[in-house]
N, C-alpha and C positions, 0 to 999 in steps of 0.2 A: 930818476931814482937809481942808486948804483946798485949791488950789491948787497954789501953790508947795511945797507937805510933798508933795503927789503927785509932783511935778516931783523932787523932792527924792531919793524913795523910788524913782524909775526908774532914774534917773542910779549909782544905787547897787546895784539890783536889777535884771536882764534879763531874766530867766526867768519865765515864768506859764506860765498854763495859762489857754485861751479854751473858753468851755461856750458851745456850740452846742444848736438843738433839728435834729435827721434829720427830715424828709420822712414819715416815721410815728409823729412826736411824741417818740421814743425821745432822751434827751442823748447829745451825743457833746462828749466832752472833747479839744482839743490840746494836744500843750505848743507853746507860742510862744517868742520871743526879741520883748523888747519895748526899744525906743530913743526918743530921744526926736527927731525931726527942727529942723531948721531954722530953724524956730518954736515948736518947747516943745510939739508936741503929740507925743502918743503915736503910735508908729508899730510894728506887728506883723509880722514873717514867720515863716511858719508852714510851712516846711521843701518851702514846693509845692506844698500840698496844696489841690486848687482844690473839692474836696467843701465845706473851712469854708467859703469862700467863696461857696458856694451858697445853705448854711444863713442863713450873716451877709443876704445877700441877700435871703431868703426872710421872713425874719424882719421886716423893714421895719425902716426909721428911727427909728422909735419904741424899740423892743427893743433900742437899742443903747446901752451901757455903758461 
């Protein structure tokens, strides 16, 4: 899938699901609402939950998807 078919597939699709790893190596799954912003890139919110956000953190820049 290139690019644009991702782009393509948001715009059409909101819903996912973001896998995180917990702080004791254990997955933890969310469901997200995913958009696309301003620029075509992917944008997530995740209902508040500032735990993913930890995880997504923790994880470094590398681990991100």
């Amino acid at each position: 899938m290139d690019l644009e078919e991702a782009r393509s597939f948001l715009r059409e699709h909101h819903r996912g699901i973001l896998a995180t790893v917990r702080k004791d190596g254990r997955p933890q799954m969310s469901p997200v609402s995913v958009a696309l912003d301003g620029e075509g890139r992917p944008a997530m919110q995740d209902q508040g939950r500032v735990i993913v956000r930890i995880d997504i953190e923790r994880a470094g820049p590398d681990r991100h998807a």
